[in-house]
mmCIF file of the N, C-alpha and C atoms, coordinates in Angstrom:
data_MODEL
# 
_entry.id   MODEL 
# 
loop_
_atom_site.group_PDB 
_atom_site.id 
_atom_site.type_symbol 
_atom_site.label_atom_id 
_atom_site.label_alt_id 
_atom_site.label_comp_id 
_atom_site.label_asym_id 
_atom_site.label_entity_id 
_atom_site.label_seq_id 
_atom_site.pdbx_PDB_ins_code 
_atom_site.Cartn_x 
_atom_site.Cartn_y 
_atom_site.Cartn_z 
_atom_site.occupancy 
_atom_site.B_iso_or_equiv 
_atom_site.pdbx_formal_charge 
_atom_site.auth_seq_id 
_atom_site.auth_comp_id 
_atom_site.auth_asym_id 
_atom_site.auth_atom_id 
_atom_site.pdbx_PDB_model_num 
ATOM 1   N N  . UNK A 1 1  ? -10.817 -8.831  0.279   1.00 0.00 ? 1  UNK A N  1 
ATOM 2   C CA . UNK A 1 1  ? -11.240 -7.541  0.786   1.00 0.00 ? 1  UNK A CA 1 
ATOM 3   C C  . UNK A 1 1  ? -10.380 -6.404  0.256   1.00 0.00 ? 1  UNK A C  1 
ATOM 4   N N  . UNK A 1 2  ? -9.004  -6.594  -0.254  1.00 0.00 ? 2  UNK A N  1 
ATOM 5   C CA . UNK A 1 2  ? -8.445  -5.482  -0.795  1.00 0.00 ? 2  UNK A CA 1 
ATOM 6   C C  . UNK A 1 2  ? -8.479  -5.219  -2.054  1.00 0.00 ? 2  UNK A C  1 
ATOM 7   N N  . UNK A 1 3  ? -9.492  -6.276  -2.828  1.00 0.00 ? 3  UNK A N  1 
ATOM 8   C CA . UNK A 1 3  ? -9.981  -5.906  -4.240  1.00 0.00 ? 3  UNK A CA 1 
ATOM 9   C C  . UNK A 1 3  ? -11.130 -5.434  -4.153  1.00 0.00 ? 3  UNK A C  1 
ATOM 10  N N  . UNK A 1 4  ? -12.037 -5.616  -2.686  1.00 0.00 ? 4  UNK A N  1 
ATOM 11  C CA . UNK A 1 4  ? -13.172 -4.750  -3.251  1.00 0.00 ? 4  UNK A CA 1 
ATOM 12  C C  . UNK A 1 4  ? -13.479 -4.204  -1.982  1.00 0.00 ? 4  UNK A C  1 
ATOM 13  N N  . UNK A 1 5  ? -13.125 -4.134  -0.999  1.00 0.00 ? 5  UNK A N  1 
ATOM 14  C CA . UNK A 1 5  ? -13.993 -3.508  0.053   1.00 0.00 ? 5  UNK A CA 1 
ATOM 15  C C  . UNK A 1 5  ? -12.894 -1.978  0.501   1.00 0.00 ? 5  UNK A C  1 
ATOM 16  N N  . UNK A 1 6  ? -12.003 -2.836  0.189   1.00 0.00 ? 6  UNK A N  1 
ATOM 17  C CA . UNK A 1 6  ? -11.066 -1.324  1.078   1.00 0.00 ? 6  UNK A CA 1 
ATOM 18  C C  . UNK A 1 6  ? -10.000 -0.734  -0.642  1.00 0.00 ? 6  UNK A C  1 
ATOM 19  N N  . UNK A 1 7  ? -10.440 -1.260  -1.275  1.00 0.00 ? 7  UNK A N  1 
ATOM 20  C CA . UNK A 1 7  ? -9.302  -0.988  -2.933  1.00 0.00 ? 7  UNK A CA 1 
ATOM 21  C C  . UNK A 1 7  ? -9.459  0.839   -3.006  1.00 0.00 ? 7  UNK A C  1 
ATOM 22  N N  . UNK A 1 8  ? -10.344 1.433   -2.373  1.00 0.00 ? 8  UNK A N  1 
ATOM 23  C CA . UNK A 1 8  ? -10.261 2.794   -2.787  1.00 0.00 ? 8  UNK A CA 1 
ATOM 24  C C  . UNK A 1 8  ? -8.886  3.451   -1.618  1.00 0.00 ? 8  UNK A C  1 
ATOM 25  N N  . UNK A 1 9  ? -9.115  2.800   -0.153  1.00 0.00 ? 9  UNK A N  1 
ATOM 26  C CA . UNK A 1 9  ? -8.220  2.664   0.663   1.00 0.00 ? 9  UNK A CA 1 
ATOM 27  C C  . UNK A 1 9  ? -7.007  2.809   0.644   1.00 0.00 ? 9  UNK A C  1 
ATOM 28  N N  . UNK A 1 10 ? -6.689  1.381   0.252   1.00 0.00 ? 10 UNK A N  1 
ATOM 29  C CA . UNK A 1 10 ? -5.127  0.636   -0.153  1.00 0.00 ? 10 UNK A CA 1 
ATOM 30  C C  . UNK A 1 10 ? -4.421  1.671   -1.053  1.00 0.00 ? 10 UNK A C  1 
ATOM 31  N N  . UNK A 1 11 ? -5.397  1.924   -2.482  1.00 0.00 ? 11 UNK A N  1 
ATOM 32  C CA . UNK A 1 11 ? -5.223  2.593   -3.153  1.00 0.00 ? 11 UNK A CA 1 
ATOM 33  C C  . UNK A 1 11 ? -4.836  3.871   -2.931  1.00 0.00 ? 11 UNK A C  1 
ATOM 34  N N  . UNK A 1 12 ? -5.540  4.579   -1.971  1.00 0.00 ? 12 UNK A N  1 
ATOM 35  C CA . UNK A 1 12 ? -5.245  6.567   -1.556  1.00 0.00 ? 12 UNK A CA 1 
ATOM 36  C C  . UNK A 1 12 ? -4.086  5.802   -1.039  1.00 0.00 ? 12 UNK A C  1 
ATOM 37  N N  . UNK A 1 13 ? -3.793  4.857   0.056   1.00 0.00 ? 13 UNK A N  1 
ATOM 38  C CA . UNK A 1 13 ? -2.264  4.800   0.881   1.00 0.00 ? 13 UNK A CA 1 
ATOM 39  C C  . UNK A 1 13 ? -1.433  4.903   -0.165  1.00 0.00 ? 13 UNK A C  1 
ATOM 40  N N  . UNK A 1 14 ? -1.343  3.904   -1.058  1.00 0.00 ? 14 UNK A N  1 
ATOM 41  C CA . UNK A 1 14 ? 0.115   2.987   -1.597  1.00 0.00 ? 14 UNK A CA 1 
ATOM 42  C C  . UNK A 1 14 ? 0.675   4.553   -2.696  1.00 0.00 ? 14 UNK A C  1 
ATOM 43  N N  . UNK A 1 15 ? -0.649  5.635   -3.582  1.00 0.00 ? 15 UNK A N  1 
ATOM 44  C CA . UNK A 1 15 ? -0.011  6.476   -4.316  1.00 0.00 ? 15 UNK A CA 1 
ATOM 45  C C  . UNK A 1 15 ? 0.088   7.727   -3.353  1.00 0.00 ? 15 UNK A C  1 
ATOM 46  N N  . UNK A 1 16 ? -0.018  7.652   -2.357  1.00 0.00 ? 16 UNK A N  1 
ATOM 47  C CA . UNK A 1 16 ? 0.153   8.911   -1.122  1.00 0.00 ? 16 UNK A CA 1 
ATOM 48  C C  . UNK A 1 16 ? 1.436   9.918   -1.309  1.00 0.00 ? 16 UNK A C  1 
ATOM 49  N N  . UNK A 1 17 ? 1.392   11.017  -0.947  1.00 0.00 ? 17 UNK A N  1 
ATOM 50  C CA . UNK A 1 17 ? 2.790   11.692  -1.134  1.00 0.00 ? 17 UNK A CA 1 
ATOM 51  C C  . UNK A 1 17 ? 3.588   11.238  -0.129  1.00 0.00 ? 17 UNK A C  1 
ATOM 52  N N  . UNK A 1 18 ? 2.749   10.848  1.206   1.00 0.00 ? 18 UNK A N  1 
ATOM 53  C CA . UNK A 1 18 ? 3.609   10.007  2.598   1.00 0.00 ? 18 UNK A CA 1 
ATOM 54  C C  . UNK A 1 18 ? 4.381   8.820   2.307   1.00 0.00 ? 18 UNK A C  1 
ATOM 55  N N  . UNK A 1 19 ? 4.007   8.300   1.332   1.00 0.00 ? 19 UNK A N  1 
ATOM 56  C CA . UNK A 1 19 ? 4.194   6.583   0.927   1.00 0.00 ? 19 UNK A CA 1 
ATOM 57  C C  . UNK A 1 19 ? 5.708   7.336   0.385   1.00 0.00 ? 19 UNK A C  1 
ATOM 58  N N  . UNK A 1 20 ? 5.093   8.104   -0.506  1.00 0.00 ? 20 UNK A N  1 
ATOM 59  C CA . UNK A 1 20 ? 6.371   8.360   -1.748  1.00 0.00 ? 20 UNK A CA 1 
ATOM 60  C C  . UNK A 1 20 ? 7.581   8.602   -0.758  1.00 0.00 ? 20 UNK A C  1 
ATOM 61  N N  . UNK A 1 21 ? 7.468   9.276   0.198   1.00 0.00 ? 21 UNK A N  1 
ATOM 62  C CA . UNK A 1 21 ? 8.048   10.426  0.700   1.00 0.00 ? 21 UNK A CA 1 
ATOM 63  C C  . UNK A 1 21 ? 8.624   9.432   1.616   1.00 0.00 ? 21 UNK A C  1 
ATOM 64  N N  . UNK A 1 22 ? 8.321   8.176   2.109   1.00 0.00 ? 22 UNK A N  1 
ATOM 65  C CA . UNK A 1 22 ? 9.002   7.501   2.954   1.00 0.00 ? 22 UNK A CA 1 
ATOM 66  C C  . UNK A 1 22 ? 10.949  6.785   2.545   1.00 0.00 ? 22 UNK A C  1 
ATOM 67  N N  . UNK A 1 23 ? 11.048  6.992   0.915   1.00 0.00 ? 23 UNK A N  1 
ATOM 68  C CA . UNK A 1 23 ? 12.080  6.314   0.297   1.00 0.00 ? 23 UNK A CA 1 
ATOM 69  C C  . UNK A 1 23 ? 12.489  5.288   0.961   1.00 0.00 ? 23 UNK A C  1 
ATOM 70  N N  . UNK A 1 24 ? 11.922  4.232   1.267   1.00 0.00 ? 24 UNK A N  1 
ATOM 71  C CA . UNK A 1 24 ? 11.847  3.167   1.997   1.00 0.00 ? 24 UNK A CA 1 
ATOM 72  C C  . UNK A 1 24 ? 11.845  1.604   1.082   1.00 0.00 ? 24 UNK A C  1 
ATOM 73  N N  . UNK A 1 25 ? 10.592  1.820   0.221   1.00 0.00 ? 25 UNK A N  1 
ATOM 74  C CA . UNK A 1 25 ? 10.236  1.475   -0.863  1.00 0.00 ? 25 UNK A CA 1 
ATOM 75  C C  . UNK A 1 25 ? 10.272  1.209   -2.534  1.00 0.00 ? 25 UNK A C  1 
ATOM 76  N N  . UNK A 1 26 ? 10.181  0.189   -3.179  1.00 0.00 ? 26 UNK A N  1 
ATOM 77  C CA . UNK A 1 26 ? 10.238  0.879   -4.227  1.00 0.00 ? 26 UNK A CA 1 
ATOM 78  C C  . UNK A 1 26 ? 8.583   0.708   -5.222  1.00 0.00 ? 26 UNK A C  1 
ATOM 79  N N  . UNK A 1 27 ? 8.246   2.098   -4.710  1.00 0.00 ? 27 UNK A N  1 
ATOM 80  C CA . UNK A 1 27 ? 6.998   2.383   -4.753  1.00 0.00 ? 27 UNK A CA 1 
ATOM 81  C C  . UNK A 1 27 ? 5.968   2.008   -5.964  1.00 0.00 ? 27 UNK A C  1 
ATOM 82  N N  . UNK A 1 28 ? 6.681   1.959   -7.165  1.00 0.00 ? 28 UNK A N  1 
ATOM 83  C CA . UNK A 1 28 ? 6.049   1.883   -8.795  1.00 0.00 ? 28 UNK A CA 1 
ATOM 84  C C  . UNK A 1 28 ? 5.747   0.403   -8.874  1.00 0.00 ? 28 UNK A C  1 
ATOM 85  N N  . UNK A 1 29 ? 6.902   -0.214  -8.139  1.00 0.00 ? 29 UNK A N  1 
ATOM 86  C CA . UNK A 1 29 ? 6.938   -2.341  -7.870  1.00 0.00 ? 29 UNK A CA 1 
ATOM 87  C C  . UNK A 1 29 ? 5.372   -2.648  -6.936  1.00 0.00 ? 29 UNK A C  1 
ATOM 88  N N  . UNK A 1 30 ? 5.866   -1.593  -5.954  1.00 0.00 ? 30 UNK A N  1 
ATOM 89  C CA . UNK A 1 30 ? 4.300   -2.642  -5.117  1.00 0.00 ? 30 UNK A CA 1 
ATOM 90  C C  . UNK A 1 30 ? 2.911   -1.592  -5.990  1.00 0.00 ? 30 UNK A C  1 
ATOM 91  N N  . UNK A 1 31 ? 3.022   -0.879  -6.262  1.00 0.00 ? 31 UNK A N  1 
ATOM 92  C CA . UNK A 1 31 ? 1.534   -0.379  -7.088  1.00 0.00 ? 31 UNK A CA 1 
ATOM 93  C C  . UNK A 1 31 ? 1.401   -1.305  -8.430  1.00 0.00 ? 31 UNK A C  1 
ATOM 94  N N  . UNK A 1 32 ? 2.613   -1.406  -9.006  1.00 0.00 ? 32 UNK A N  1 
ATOM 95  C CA . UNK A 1 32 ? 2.330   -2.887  -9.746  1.00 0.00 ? 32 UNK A CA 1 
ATOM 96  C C  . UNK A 1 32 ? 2.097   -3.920  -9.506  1.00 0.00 ? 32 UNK A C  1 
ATOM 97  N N  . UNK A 1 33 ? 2.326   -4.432  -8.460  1.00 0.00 ? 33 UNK A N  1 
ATOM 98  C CA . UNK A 1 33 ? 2.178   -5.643  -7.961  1.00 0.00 ? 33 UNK A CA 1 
ATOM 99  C C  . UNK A 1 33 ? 0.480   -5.168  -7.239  1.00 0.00 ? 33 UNK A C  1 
ATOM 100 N N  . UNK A 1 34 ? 0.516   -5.080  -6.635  1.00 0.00 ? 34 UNK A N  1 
ATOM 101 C CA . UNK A 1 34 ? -1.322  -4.365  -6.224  1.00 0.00 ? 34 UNK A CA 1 
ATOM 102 C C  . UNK A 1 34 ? -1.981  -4.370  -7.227  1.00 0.00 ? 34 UNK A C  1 
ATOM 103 N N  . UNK A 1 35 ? -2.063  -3.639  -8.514  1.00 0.00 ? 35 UNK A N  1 
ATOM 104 C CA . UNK A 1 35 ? -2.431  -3.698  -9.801  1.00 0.00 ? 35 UNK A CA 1 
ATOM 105 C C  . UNK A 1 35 ? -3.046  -5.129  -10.316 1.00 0.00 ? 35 UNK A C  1 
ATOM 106 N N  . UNK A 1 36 ? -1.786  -5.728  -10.075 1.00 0.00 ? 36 UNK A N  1 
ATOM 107 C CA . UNK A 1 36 ? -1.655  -7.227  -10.696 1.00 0.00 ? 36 UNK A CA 1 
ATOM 108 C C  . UNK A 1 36 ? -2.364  -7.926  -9.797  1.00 0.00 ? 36 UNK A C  1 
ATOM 109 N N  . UNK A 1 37 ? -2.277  -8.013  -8.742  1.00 0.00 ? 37 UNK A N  1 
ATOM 110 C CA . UNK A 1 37 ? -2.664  -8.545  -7.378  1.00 0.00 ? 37 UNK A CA 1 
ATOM 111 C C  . UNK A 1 37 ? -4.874  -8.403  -8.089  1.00 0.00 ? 37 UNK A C  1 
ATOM 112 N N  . UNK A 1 38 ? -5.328  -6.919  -8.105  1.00 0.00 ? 38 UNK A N  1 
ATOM 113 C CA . UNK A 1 38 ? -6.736  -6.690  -8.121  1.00 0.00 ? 38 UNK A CA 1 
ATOM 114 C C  . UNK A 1 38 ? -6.991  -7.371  -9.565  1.00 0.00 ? 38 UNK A C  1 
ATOM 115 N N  . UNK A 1 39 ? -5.998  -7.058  -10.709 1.00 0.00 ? 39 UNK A N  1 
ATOM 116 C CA . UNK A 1 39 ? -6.547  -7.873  -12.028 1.00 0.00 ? 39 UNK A CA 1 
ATOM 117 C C  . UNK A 1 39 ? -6.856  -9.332  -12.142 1.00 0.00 ? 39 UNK A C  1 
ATOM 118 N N  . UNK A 1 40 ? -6.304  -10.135 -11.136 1.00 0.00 ? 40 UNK A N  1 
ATOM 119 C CA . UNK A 1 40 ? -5.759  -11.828 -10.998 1.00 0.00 ? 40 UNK A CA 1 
ATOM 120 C C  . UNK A 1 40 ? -6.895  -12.494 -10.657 1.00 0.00 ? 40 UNK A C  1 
ATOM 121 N N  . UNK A 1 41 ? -8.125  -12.850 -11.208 1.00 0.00 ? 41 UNK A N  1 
ATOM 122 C CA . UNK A 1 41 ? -9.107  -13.705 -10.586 1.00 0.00 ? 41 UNK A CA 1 
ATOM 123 C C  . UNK A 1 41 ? -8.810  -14.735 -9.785  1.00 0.00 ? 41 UNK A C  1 
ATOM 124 N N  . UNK A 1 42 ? -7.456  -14.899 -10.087 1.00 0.00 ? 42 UNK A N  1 
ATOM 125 C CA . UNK A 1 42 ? -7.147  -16.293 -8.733  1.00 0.00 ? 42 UNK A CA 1 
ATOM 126 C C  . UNK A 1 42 ? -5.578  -16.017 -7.903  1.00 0.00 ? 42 UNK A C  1 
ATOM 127 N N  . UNK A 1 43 ? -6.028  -14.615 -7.511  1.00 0.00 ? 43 UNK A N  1 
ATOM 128 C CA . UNK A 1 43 ? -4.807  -13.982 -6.623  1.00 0.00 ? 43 UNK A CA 1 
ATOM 129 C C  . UNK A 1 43 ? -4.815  -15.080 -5.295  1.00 0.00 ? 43 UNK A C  1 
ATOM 130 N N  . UNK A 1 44 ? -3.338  -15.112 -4.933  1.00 0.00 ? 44 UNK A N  1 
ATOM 131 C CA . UNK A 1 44 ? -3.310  -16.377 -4.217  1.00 0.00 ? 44 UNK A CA 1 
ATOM 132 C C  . UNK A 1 44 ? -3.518  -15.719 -2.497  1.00 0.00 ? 44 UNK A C  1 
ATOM 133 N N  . UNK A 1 45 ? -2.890  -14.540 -2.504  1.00 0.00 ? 45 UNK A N  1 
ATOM 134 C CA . UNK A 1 45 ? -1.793  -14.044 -1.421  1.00 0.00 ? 45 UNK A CA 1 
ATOM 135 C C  . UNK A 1 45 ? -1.902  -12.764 -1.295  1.00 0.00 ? 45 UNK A C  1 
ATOM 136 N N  . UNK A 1 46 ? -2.198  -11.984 -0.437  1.00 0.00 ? 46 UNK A N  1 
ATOM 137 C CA . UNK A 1 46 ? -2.404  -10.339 -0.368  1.00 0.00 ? 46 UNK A CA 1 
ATOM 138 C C  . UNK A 1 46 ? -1.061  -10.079 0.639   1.00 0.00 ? 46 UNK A C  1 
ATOM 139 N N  . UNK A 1 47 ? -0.241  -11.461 1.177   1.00 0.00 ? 47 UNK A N  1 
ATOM 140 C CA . UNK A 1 47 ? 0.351   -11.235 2.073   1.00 0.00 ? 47 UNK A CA 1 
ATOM 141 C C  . UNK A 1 47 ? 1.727   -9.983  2.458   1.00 0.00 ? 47 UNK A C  1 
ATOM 142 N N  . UNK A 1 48 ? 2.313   -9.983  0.694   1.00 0.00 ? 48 UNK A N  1 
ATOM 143 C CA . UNK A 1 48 ? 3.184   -8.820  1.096   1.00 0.00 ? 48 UNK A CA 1 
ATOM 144 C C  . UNK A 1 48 ? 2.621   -7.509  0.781   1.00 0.00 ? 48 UNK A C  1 
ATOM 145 N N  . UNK A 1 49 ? 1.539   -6.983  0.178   1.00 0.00 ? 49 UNK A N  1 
ATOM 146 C CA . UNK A 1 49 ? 0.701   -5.481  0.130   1.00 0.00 ? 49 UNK A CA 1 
ATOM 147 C C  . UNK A 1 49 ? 0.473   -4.900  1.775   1.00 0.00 ? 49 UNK A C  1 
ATOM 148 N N  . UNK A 1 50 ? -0.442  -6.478  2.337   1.00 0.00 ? 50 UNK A N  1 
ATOM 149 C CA . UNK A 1 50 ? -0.696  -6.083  3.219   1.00 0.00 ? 50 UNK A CA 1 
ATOM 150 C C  . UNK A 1 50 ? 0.640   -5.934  4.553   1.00 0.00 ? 50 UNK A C  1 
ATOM 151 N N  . UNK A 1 51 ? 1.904   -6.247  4.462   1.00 0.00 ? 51 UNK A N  1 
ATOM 152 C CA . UNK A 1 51 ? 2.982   -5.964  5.282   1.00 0.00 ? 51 UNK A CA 1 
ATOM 153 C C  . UNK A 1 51 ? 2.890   -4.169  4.953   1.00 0.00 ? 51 UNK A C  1 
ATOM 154 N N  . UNK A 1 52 ? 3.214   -4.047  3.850   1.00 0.00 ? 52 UNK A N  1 
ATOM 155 C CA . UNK A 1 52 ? 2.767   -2.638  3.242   1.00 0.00 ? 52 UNK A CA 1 
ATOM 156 C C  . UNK A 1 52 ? 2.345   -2.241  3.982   1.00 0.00 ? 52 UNK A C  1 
ATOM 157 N N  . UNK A 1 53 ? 1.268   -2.388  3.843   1.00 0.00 ? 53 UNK A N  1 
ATOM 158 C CA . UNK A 1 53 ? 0.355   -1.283  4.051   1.00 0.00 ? 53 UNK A CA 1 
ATOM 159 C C  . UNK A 1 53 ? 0.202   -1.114  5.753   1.00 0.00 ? 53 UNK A C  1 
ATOM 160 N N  . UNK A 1 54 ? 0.651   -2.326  6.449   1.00 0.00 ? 54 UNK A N  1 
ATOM 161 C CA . UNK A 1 54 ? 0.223   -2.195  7.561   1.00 0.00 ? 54 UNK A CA 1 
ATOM 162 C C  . UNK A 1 54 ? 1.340   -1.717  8.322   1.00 0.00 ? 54 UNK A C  1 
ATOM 163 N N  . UNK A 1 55 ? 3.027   -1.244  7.579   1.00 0.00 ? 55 UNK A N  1 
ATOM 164 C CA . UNK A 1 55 ? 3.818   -1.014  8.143   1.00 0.00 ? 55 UNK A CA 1 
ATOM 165 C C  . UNK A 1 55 ? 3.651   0.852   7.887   1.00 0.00 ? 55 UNK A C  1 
ATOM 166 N N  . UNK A 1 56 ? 2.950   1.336   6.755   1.00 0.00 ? 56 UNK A N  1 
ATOM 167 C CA . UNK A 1 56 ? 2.770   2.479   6.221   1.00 0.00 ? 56 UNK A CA 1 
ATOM 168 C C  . UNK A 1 56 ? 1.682   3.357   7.432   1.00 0.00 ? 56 UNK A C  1 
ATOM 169 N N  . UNK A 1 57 ? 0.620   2.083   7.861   1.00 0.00 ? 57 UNK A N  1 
ATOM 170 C CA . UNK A 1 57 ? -0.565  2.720   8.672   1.00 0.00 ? 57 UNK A CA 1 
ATOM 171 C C  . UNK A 1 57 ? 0.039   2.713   9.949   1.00 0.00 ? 57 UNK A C  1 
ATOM 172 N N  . UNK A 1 58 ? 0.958   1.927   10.355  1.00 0.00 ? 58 UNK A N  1 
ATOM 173 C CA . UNK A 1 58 ? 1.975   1.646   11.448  1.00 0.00 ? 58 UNK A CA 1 
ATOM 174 C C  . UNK A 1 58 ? 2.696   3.099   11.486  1.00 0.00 ? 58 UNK A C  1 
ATOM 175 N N  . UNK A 1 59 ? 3.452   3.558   10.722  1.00 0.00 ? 59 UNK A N  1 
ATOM 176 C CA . UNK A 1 59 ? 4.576   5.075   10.723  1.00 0.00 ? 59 UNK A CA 1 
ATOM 177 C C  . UNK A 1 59 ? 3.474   6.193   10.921  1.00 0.00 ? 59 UNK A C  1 
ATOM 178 N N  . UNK A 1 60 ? 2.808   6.066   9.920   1.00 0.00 ? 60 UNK A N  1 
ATOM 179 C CA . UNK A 1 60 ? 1.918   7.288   9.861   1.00 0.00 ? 60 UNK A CA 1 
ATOM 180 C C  . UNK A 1 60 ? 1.460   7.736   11.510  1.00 0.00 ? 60 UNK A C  1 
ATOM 181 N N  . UNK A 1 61 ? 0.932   6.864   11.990  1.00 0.00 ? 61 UNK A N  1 
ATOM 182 C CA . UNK A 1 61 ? 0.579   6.864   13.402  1.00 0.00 ? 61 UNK A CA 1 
ATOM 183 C C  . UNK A 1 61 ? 1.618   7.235   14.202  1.00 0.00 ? 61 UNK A C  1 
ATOM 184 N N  . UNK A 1 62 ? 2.888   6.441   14.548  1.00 0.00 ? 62 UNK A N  1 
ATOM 185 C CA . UNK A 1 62 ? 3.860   6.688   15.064  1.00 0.00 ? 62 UNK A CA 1 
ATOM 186 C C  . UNK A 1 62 ? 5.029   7.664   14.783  1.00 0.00 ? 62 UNK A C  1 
ATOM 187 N N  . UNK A 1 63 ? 4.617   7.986   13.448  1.00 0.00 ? 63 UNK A N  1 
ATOM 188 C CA . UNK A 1 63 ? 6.287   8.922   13.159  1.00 0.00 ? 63 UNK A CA 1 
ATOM 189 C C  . UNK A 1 63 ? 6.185   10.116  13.872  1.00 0.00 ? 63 UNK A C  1 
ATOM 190 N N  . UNK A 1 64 ? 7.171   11.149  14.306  1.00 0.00 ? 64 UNK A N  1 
ATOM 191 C CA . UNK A 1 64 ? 7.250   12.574  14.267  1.00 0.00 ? 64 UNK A CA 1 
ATOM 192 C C  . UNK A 1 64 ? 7.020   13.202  13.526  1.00 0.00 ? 64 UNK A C  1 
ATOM 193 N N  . UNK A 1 65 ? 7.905   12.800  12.354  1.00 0.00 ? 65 UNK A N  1 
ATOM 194 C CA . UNK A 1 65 ? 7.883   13.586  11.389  1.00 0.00 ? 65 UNK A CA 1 
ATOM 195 C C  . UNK A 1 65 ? 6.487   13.105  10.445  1.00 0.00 ? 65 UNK A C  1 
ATOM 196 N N  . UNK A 1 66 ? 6.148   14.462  10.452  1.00 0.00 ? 66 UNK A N  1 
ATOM 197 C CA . UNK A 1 66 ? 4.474   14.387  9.832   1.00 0.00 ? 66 UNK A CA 1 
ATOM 198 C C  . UNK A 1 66 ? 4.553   15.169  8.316   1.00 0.00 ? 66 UNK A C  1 
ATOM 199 N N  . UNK A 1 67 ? 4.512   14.548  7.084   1.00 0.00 ? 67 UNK A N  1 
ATOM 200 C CA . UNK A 1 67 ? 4.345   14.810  5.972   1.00 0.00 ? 67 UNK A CA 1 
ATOM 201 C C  . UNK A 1 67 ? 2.700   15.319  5.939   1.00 0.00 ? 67 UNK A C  1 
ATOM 202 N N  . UNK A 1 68 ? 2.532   16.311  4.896   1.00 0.00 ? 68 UNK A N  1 
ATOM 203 C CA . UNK A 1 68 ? 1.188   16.936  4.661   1.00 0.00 ? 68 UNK A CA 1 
ATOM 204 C C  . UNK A 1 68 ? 0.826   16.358  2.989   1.00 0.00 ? 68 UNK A C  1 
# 
């Protein structure tokens, strides 16, 4: 599902100015790895994108501090 149903999704999150802006990350590794992840006809594992992403949709919700 994150190569084809939500990839426009994943995608707006992971190059976000919020993502960038978190310095948490090292942001260029997991968009490569995502990259690699959608090119791989026999990707095994979405398991660490989706920690990603679900810790990114996790802050966004919860932070104070609100990036535009």
């Amino acid at each position: 599902w994150m190569t084809s149903d939500l990839r426009e999704y994943v995608n707006d999150n992971l190059r976000s100015i919020y993502f960038k802006n978190l310095d948490i990350f090292d942001h260029k590794q997991i968009i490569e790895s995502y990259d690699k992840f959608c090119k791989d006809k026999n990707n095994k594992s979405s398991f660490q994108i989706f920690q990603v992403l679900s810790f990114l949709i996790f802050h966004k919700s919860f932070s104070q501090k609100k990036y535009v």
